[in-house]
Legacy VTK file of the C-alpha trace (Angstrom):
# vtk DataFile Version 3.0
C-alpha trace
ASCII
DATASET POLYDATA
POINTS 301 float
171.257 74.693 72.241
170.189 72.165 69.706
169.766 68.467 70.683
173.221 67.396 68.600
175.070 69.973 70.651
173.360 68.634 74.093
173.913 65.104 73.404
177.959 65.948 72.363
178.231 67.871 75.546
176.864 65.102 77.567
178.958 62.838 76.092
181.753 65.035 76.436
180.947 65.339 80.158
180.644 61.657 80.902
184.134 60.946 78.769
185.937 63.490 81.257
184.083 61.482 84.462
185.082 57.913 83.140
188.672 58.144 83.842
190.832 55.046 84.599
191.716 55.947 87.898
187.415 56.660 87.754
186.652 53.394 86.558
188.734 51.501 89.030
187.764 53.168 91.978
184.145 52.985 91.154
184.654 49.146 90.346
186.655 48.644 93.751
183.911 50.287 95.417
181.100 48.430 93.974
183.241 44.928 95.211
183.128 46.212 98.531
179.813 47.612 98.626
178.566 44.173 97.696
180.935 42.377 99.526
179.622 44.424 102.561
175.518 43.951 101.989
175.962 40.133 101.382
178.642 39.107 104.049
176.562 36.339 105.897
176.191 34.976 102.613
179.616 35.001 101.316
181.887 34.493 104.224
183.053 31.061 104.275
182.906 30.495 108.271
181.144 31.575 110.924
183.554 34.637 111.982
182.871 33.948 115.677
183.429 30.629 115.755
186.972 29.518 117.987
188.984 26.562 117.551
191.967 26.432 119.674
193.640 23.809 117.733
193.746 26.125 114.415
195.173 29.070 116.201
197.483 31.248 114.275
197.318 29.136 110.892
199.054 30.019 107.746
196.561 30.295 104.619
195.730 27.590 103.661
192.539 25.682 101.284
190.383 25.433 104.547
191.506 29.450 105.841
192.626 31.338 102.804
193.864 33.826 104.683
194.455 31.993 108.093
193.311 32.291 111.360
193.662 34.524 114.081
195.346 34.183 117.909
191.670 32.498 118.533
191.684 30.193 115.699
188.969 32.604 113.819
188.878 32.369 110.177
190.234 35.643 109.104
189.032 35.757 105.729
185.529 35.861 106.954
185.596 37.956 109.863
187.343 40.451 106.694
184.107 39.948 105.150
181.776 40.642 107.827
183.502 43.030 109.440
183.102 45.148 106.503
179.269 45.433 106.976
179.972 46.790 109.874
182.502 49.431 109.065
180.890 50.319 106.043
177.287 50.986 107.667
178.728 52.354 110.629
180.630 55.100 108.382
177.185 55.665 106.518
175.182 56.288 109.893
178.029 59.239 111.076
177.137 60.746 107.670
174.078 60.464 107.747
173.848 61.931 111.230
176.169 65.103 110.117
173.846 65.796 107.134
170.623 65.077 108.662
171.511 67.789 111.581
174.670 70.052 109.784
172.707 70.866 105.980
169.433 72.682 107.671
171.929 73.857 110.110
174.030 75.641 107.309
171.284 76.604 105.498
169.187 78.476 108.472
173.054 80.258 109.514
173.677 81.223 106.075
170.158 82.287 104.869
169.409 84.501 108.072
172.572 85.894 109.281
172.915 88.461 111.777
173.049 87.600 114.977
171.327 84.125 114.708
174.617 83.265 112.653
177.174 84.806 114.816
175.704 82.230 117.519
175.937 79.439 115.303
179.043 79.627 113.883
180.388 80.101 117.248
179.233 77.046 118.653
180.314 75.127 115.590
183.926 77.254 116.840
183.254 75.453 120.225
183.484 71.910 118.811
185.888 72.375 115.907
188.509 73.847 118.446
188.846 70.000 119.815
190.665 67.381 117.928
187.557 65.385 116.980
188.326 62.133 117.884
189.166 63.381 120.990
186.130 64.740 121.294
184.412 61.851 120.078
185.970 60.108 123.038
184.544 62.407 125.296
180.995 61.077 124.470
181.503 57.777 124.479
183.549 58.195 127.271
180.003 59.730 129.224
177.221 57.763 127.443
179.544 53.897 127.180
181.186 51.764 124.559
179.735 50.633 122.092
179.026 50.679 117.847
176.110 52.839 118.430
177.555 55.464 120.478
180.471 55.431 118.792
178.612 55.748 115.347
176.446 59.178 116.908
179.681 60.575 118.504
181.062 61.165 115.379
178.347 62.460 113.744
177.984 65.046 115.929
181.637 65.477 116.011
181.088 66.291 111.797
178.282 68.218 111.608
179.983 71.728 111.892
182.099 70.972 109.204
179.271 70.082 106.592
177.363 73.080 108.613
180.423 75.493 107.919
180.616 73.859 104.210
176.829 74.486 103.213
176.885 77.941 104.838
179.512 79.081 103.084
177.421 77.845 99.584
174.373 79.283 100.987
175.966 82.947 101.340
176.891 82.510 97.501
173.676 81.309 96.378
171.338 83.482 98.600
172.161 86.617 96.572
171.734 85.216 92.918
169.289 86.859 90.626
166.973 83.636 91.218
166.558 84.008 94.839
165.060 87.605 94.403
162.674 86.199 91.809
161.897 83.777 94.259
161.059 85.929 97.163
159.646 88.310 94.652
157.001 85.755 93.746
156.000 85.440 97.776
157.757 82.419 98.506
158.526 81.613 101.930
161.533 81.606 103.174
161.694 77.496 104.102
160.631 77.086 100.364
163.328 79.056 98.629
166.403 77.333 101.184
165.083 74.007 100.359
163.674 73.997 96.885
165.747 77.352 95.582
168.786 77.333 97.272
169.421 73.554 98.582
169.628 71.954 94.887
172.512 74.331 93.396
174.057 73.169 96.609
173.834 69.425 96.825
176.398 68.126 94.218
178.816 70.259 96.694
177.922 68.528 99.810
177.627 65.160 98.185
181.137 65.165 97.004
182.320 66.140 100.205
179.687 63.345 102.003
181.719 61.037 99.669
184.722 62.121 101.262
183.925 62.503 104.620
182.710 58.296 104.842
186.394 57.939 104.301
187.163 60.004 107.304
184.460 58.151 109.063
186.106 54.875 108.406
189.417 55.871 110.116
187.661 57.085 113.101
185.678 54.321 113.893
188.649 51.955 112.673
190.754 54.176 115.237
187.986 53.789 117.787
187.564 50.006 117.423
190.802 49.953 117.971
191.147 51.489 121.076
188.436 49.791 122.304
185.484 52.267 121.953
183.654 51.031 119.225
182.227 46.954 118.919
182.790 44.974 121.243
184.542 41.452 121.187
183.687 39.175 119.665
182.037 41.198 116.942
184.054 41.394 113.599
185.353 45.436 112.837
188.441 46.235 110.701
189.045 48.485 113.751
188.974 45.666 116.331
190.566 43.430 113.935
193.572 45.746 113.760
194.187 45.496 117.434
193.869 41.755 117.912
196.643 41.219 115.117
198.937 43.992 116.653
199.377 41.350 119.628
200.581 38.875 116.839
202.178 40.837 113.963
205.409 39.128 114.451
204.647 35.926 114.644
201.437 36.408 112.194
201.601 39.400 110.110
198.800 38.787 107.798
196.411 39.157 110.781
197.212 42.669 111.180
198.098 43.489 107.322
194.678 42.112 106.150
192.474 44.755 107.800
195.069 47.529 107.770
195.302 46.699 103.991
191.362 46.676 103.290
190.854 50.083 105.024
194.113 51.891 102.859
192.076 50.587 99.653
188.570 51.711 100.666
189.421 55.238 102.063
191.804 55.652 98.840
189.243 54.198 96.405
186.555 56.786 98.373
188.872 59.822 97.612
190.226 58.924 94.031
186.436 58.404 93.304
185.132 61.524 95.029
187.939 63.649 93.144
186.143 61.917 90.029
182.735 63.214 90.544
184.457 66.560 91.677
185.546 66.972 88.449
182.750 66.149 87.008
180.356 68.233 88.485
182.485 71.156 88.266
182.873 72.364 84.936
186.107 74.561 85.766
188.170 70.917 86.849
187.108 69.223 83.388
189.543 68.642 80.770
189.679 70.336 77.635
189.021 68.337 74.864
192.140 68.533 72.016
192.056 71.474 69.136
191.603 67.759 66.764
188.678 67.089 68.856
187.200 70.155 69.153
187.178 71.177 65.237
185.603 67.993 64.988
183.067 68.416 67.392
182.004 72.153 66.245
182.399 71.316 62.423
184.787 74.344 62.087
187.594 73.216 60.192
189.376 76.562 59.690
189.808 76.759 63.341
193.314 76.902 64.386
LINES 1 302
301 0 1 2 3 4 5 6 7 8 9 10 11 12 13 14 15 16 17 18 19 20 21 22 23 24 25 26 27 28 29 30 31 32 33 34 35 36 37 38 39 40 41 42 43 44 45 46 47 48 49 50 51 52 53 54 55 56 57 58 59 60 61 62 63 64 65 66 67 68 69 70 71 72 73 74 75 76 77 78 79 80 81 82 83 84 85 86 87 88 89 90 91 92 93 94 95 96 97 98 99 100 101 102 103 104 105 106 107 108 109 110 111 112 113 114 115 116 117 118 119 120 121 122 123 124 125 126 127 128 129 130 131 132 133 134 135 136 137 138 139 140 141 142 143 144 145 146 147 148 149 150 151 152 153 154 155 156 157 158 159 160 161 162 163 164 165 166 167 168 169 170 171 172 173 174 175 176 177 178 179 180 181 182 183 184 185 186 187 188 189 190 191 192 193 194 195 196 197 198 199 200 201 202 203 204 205 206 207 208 209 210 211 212 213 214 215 216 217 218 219 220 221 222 223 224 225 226 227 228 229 230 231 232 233 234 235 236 237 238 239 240 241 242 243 244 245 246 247 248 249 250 251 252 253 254 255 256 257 258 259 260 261 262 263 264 265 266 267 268 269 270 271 272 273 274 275 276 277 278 279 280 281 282 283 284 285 286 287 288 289 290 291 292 293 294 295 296 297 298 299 300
């Protein structure tokens, strides 16, 4: 391929990822993101702070977005909190890849019997609801951010397990995997420098997705108690305290609810984005205009 016709098909490629519904998400994202890694600095209050005497405010230049039933400034306890949900959805991730990729990759590459066992432990967990399961543990090891954060992580790993398995079995009997163990490689070598590359844009898309997940658990967790403790700021916690007040104060149950519909949307519109991108079968045609143009052919019809 010459470098004109590598250049127009990377253009090409990036034109079909930069989408408007692309663009916004990844813009959205990068708001929160930031918002997220300098909270302490940009919060306006301190988010723990009570004041009786401001207790259920309207918004207002001193609370933009009011208070809460403890006279809290809600706009900052919006901010901070979303450190917290945001890391705290990165750490079950991380956990689920760190354990479920060499997981997939040693029950895929093997087989036999060693992947009849694995699979059917991954059976084991996926047969509970997993947030019931994640209960379970935090039920047995206490409350808390932390155990909340690992309890899910575990409760993910055998779907990214099941997901890189199933990419493994593909990849494991391609032409460059014989080469590979033709040349002596070992087997450790060819999963994780072979095999584990044409897998990754896979299992970061669905990474992408699965933070969203990640968010509603722990949101639904913090709800319910199980994840940070009062007075610590979570969208999670947040929800509950304004479901005491949502009549009387709507905004303090809206706000939260509101910022965890845009991230987990924002995290799937996004993710479909770099889906599409990476896939070459989802891209979109260019136009027969287009296309004479970009192979110089103008007797094509």
């Amino acid at each position: 391929m010459s470098l004109f016709h590598l250049r127009t098909s990377t253009k090409r490629k990036l034109k079909s990822f930069f989408t408007v519904p692309t663009i916004i998400s990844l813009t959205v994202l990068v708001v929160i993101v930031v918002t997220a890694v300098f909270a302490t600095q940009l919060a306006p209050h301190d988010p723990n702070a009570i004041d009786i005497t401001a207790m259920l405010e309207e918004p207002s230049s001193t609370h933009l977005l009011g208070t809460d039933k403890d006279g809290r400034d809600l706009l900052s306890r919006l901010i901070v909190g979303s450190r917290i949900t945001i890391i705290s959805a990165f750490g079950v991730v991380a956990i689920s890849a760190i354990i479920g990729i060499p997981y997939g990759l040693v029950s895929g590459y093997y087989g036999g019997l060693l992947d009849q066992i694995l699979m059917r432990i991954s059976d084991v967990i996926l047969s509970f609801p997993s947030l019931l399961l994640a209960f379970i543990f935090v039920a047995s090891f206490g409350r808390g951010i932390i155990n909340a954060v690992v309890a899910l992580g575990i409760v993910y790993v055998p779907m990214l397990a099941r997901l890189t398995r199933s990419l493994v079995l593909v990849e494991k009997n391609k032409v460059y995997v014989e080469a590979a163990h033709s040349i002596g490689y070992g087997d450790w070598r060819i999963m994780l420098v072979e095999i584990l590359p044409n897998c990754i844009s896979t299992l970061v898309v669905q990474m992408m997705l699965d933070i969203g997940y990640a968010i509603l658990d722990l949101s639904a967790m913090s709800f319910l108690g199980l994840g940070v403790q009062p007075p610590t700021a979570d969208w999670g916690a947040m929800l509950e305290d304004g479901r005491i007040v949502i009549t009387s104060a709507p905004l303090v149950a809206l706000a939260p609810g509101f910022m965890i519909i845009i991230t987990v949307v924002t995290l799937n519109i996004f993710g479909s984005g770099v889906q599409a991108y990476l896939d070459p079968t989802q891209r979109k045609l260019p136009s027969l205009r287009k296309f004479r143009r970009l192979v110089g052919a103008a007797n094509v019809r």
